[in-house]
C-alpha positions as protocol buffer text, in pm:
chain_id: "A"
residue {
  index: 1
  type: UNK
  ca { x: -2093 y: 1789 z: -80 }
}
residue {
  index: 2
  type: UNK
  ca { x: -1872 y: 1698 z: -335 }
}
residue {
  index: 3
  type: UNK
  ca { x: -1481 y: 1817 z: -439 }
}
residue {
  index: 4
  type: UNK
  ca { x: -1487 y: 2092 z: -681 }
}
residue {
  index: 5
  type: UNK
  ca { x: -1227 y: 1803 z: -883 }
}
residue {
  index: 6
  type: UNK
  ca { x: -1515 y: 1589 z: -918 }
}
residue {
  index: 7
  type: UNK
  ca { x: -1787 y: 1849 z: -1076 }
}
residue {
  index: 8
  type: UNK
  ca { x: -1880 y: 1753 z: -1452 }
}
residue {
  index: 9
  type: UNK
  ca { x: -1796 y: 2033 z: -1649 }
}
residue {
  index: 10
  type: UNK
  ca { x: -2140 y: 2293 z: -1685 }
}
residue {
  index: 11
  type: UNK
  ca { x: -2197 y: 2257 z: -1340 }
}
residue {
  index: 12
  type: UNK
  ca { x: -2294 y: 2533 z: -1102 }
}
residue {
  index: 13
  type: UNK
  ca { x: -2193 y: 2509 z: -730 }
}
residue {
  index: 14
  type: UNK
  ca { x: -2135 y: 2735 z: -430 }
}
residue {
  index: 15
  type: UNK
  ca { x: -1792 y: 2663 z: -229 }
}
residue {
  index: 16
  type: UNK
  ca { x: -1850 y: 2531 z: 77 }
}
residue {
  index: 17
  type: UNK
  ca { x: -1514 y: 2476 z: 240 }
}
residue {
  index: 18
  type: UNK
  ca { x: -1147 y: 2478 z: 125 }
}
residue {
  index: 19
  type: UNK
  ca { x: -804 y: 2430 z: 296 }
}
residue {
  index: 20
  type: UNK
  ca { x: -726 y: 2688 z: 585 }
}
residue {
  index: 21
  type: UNK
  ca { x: -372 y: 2656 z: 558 }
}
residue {
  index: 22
  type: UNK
  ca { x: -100 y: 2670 z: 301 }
}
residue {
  index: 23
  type: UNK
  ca { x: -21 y: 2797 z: -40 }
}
residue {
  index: 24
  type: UNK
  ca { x: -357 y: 2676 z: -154 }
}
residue {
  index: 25
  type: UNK
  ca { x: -538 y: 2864 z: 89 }
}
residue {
  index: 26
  type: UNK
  ca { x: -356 y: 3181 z: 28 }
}
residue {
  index: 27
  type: UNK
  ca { x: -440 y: 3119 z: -341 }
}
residue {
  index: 28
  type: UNK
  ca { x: -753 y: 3053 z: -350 }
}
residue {
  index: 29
  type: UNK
  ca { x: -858 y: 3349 z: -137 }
}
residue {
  index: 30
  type: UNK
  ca { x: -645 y: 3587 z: -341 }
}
residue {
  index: 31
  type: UNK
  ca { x: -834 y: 3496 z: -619 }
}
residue {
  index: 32
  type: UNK
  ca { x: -1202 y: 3531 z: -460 }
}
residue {
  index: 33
  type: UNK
  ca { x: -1316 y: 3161 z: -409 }
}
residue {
  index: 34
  type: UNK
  ca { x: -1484 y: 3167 z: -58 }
}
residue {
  index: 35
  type: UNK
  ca { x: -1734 y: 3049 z: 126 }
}
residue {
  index: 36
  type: UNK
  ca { x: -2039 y: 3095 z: -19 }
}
residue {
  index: 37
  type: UNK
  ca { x: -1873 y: 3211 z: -359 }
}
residue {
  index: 38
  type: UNK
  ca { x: -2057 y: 3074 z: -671 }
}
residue {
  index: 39
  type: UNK
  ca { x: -1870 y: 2909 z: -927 }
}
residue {
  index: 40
  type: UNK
  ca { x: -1928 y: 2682 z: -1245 }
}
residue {
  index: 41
  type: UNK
  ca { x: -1650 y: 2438 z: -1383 }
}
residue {
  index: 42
  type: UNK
  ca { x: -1616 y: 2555 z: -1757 }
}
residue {
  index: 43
  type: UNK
  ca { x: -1366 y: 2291 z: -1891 }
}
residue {
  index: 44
  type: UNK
  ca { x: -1097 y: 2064 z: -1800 }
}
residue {
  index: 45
  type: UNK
  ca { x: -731 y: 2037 z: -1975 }
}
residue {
  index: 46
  type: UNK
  ca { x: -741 y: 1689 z: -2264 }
}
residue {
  index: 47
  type: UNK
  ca { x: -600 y: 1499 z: -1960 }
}
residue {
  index: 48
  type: UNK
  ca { x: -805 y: 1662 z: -1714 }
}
residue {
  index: 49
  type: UNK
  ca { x: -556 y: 1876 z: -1513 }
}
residue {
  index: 50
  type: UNK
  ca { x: -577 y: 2175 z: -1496 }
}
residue {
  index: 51
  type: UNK
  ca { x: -963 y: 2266 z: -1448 }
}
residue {
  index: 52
  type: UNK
  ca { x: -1097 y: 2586 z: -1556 }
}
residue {
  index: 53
  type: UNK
  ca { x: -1327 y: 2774 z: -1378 }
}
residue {
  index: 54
  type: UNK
  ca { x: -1583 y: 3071 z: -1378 }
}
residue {
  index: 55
  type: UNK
  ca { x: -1598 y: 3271 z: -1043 }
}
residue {
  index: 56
  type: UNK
  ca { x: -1654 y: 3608 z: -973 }
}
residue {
  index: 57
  type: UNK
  ca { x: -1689 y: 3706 z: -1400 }
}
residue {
  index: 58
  type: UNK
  ca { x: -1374 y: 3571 z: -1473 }
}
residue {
  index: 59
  type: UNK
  ca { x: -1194 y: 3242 z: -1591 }
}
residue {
  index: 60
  type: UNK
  ca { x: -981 y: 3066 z: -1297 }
}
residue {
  index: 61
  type: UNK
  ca { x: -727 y: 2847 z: -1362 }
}
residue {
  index: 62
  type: UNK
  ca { x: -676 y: 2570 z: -1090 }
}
residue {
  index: 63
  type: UNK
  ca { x: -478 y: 2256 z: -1077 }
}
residue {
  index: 64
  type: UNK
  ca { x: -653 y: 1962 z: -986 }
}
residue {
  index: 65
  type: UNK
  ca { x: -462 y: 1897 z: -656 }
}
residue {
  index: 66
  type: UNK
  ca { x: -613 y: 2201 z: -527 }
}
residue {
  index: 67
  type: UNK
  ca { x: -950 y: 2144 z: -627 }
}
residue {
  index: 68
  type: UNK
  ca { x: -948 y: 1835 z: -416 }
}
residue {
  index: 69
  type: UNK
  ca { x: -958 y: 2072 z: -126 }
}
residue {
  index: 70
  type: UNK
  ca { x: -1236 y: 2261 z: -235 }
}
residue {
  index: 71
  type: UNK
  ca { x: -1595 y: 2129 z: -116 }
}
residue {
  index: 72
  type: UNK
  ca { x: -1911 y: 2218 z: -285 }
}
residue {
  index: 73
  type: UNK
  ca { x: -2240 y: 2183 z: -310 }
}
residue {
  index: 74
  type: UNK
  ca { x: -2461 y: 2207 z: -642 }
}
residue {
  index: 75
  type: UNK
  ca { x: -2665 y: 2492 z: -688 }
}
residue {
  index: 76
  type: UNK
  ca { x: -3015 y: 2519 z: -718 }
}
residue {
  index: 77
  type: UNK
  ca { x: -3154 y: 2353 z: -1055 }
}
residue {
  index: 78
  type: UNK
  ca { x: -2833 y: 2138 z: -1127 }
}
């Protein structure tokens, strides 16, 4: 598993795990990244915070701090 901050950008992945607790926790599940949610890193800000992602068929927004809590695994065929 890797953290969803250290995806290169194209990458599909499915979230494994992310923080139980806190502000990033309430975040992230507000916004639909769950267990077993599919995702693929579209692009990164020029100095690589904050990283934009695609989830559910939309564009996600997330600072790199809480993308270090976020563990996933590659999809199939990446």
């Amino acid at each position: 598993m890797l953290k969803l901050s250290q995806l290169p950008i194209g990458t599909r992945a499915i979230v494994r795990e992310f923080p139980r607790q806190g502000s990033a926790f309430l975040r992230l599940r507000e916004m639909g990244v769950l267990p077993g949610t599919s995702l693929t890193l579209v692009r990164t800000a020029p100095l690589g915070d904050p990283l934009e992602i695609q989830v559910r068929g939309y564009s996600l927004t997330l600072r790199k701090s809480e993308a270090e809590y976020v563990l996933v695994e590659l999809a199939d065929g990446q």
